[in-house]
C-alpha positions in Angstrom: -9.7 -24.7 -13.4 -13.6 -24.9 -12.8 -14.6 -20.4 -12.8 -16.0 -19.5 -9.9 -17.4 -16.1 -10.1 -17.6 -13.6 -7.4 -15.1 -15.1 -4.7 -12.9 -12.4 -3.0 -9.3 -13.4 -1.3 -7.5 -11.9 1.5 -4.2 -12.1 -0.8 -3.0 -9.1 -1.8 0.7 -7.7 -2.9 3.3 -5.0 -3.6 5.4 -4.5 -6.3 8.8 -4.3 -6.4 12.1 -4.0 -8.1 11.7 -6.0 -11.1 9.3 -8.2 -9.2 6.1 -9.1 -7.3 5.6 -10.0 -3.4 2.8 -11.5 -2.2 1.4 -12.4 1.1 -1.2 -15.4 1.7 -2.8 -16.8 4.7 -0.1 -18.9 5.9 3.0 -17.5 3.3 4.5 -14.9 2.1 6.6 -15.3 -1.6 9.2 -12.7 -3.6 9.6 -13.3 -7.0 12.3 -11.3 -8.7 13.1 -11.5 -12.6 17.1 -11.6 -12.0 19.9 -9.9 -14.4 20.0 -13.0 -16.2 16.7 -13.9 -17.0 15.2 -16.4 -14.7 12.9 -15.9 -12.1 13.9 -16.1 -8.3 10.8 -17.0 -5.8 11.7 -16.8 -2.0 9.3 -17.8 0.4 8.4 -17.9 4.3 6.0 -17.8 6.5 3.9 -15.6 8.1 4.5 -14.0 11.7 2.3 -15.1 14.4 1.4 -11.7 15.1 -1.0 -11.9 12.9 -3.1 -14.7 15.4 -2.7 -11.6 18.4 -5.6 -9.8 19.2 -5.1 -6.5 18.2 -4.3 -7.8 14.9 -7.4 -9.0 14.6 -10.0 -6.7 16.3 -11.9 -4.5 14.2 -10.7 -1.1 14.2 -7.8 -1.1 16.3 -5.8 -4.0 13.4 -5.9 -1.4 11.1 -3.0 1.2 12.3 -1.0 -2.4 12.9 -1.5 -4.4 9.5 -0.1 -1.0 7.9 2.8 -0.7 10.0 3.4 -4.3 9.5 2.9 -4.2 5.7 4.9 -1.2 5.2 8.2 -3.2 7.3 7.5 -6.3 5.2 6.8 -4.0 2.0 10.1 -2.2 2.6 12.0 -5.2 3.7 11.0 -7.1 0.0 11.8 -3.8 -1.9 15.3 -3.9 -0.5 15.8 -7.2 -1.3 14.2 -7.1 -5.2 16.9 -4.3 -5.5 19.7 -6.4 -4.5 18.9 -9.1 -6.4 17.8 -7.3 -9.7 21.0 -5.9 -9.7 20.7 -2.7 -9.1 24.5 -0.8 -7.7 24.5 0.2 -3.9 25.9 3.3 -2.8 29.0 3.1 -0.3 27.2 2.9 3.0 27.6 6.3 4.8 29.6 7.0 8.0 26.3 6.2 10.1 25.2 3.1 8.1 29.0 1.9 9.2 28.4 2.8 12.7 25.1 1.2 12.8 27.0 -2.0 11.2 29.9 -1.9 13.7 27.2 -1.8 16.8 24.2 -3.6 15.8 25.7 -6.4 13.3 23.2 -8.6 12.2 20.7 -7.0 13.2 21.2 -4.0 11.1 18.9 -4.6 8.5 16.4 -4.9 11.0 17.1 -1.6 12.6 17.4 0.7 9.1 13.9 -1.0 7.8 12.3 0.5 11.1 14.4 3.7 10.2 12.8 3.7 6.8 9.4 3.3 7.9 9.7 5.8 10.4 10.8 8.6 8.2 8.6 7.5 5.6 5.8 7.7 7.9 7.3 11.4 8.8 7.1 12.2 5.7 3.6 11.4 4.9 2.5 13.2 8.2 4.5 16.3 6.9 3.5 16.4 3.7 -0.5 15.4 4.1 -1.1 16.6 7.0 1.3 19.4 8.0 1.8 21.1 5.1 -1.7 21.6 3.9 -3.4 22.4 7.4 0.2 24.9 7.5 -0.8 26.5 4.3 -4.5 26.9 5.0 -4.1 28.6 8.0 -1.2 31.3 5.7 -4.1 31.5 3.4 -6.4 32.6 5.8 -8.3 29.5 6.3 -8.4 30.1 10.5 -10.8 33.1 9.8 -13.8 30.4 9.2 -15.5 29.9 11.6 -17.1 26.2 10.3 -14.6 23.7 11.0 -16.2 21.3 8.2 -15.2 24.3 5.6 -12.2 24.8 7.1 -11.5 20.8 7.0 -13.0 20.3 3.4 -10.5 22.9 2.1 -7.7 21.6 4.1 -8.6 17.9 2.7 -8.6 19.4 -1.1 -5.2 20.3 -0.7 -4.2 17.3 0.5 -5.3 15.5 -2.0 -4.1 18.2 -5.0 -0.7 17.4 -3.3 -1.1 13.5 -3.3 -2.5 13.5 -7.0 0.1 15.8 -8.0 2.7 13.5 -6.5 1.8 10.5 -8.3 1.7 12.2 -11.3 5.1 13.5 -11.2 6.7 9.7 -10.2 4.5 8.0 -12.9 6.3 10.2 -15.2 10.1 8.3 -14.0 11.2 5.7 -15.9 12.0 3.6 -13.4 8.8 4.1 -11.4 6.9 3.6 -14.7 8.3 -0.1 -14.6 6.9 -0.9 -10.7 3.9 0.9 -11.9 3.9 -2.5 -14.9 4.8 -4.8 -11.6 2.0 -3.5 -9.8 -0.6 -4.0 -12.9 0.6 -7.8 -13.4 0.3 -8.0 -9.5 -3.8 -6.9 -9.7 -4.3 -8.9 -13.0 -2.9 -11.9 -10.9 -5.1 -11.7 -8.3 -8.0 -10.9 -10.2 -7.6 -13.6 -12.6 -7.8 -15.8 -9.4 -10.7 -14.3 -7.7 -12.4 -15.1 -11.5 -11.5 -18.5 -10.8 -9.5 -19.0 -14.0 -5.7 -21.3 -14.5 -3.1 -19.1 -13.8 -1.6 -18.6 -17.0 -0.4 -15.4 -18.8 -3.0 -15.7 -21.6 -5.4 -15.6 -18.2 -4.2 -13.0 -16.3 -3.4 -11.0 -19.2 -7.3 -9.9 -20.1 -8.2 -8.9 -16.8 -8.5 -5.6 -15.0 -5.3 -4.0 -13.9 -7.2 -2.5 -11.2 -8.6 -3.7 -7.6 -10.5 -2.2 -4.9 -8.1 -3.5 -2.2 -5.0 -1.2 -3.8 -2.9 0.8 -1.5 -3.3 3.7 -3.3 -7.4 3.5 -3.0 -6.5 2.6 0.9 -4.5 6.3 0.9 -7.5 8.2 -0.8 -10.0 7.3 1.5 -7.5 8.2 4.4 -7.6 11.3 3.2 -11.6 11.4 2.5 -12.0 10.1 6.8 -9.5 12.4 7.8 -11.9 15.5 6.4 -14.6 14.3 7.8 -13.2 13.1 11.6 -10.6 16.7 11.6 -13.8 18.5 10.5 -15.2 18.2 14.5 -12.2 19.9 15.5 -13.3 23.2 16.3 -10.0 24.6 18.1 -8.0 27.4 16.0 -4.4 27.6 16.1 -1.9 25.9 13.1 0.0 24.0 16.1 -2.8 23.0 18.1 -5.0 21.5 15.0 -1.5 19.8 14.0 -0.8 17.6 17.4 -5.0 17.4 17.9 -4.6 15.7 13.6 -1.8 13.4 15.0 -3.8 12.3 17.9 -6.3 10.9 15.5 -4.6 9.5 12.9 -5.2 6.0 14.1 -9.1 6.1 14.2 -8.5 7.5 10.9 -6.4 4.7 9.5 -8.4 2.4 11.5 -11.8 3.2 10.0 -10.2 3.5 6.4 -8.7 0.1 7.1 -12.5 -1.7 8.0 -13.7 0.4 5.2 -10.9 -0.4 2.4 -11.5 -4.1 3.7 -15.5 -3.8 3.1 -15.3 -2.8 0.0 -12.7 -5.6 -1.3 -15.2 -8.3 -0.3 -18.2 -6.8 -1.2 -19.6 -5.9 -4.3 -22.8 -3.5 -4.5 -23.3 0.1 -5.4 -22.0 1.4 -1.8 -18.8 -0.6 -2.5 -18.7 0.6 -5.9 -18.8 4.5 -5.3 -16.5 3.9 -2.3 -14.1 2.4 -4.6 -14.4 4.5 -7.8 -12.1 7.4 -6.8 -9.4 5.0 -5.5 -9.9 3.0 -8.7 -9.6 5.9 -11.0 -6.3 7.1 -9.5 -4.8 4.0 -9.9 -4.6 5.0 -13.6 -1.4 6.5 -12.1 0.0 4.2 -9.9 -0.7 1.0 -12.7 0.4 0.3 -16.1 0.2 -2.5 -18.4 2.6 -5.4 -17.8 4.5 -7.1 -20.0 3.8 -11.5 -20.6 7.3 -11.4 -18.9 6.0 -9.3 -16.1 2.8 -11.2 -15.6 5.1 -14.6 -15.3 6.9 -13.2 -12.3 3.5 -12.4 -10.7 1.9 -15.6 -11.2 5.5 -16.8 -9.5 4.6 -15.2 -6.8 1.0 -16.1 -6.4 1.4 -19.9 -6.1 3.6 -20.3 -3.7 1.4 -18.5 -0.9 -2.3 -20.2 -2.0 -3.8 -22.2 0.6 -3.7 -26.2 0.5 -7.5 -26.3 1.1 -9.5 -24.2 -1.3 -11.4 -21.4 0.2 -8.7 -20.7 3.3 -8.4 -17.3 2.2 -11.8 -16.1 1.0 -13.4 -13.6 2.9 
């Protein structure tokens, strides 16, 4: 394949249970390496959501592509579970209930479940939690909101950094962490222009702009700056008034993330040098047998016509 240096594609992926998903213009493809040794690749097709408007209009998509991706992202890490092997628990009394009522239709309703309290979570911990223990440390005395929003947003990240330090350190995460380098290598080897062949994809950058976990930090980094013009004291009030404008947060992180993905100059490259170095924790080094399972799951979702899913 002919290089073709500085394209950008709007494919990007997750990393899984002993596997890669990836999602194209058109398709979306798991690959799973399975208890036995071979390689399982499912694919399908993309919603038609993604054609509606507020999937597509700047600044409002945001808060939707991430809800979307995290379903789909949850969905595929189920599924990579299940079919790497991995022993289920017995389903609890509610899980059973849930079964009896909804059938079919279960998996559906526990992968909105997940997303839900995962999403709980993150508001708890990132967002509750520090503005919670700035205001018992006396942060509510200052009377700048930007100080008292800079100090907030240091926590926050100290917790989020900490976080990923302590799952980088579990075994099991360590091996996504591998997934999630072949997935970057992948693309990048792509974007280069190069075959799609482990010697390839093996000698390129296990990092990318576009991450998740560089789409997190800057969440963070717009958070301090929008929460900073709230001037209003009071733990509870600062809490709903943060919730209230999560999704201009995620939404201008989102247009921002997406900026600096296709564009390459020294305002991209500072915007991205933070996310880039903390994905030193959330990316290792794959494996050849690793990088196989990505490029498994990179084929099956590039366009027929070349160029469909650049920028």
């Amino acid at each position: 394949m002919k290089k073709d240096t500085g394209f950008k594609t709007t494919i990007g992926g997750q990393a899984l249970i002993e596997g890669v998903m990836m999602r194209g213009p058109e398709m979306n493809a798991m690959a799973v390496r399975l208890p036995g040794g071979n390689v399982d690749v499912e694919t399908w097709e993309r919603s038609g959501a993604k054609k509606k408007w507020y999937r597509k209009t700047p600044f409002v998509r945001g808060i939707f592509n991430m809800v979307d991706s995290l379903m789909v992202g949850y969905k595929c890490l189920m599924a990579s579970a299940e079919k790497a092997g991995m022993e289920e628990e017995e389903p609890g009394k509610m899980e059973q209930w849930l079964s009896q009522k909804l059938g079919a239709s279960i998996n559906t309703v526990v992968s909105a479940l997940a997303v839900v309290m995962g999403g709980g979570l993150a508001v708890g911990l990132f967002m509750i939690l520090p503005t919670t223990l700035v205001g018992l440390l006396g942060g509510e005395g200052l009377t700048s909101p930007f100080l008292r929003s800079l100090l907030e947003g240091v926590v926050k990240i100290a917790i989020f950094v900490a976080y990923l330090f302590l799952v980088s350190r579990m075994k099991d995460i360590r091996r996504v962490f591998e997934y999630h380098g072949a997935e970057h290598k992948t693309i990048a080897c792509y974007e280069a222009g190069e075959e799609l062949t482990v010697e390839n994809v093996r000698g390129k950058t296990r990092f990318h702009p576009r991450c998740g976990t560089s789409f997190l930090l800057i969440v963070m980094v717009i958070s301090i700056l929008t929460f900073s013009a709230i001037s209003l004291k009071g733990i509870i009030v600062r809490v709903v008034l943060k919730l209230a404008l999560l999704p201009l947060v995620v939404g201008i992180s989102y247009e921002l993330i997406q900026y600096a993905g296709r564009h390459d100059n020294p305002v991209t490259r500072a915007v991205s040098a933070p996310g880039l170095w903390l994905q030193h924790l959330t990316t290792n080094e794959p494996d050849d047998s690793q990088i196989e399972v990505a490029i498994a799951s990179m084929l099956p979702v590039l366009p027929a016509v070349k160029g469909e899913d650049a920028w």
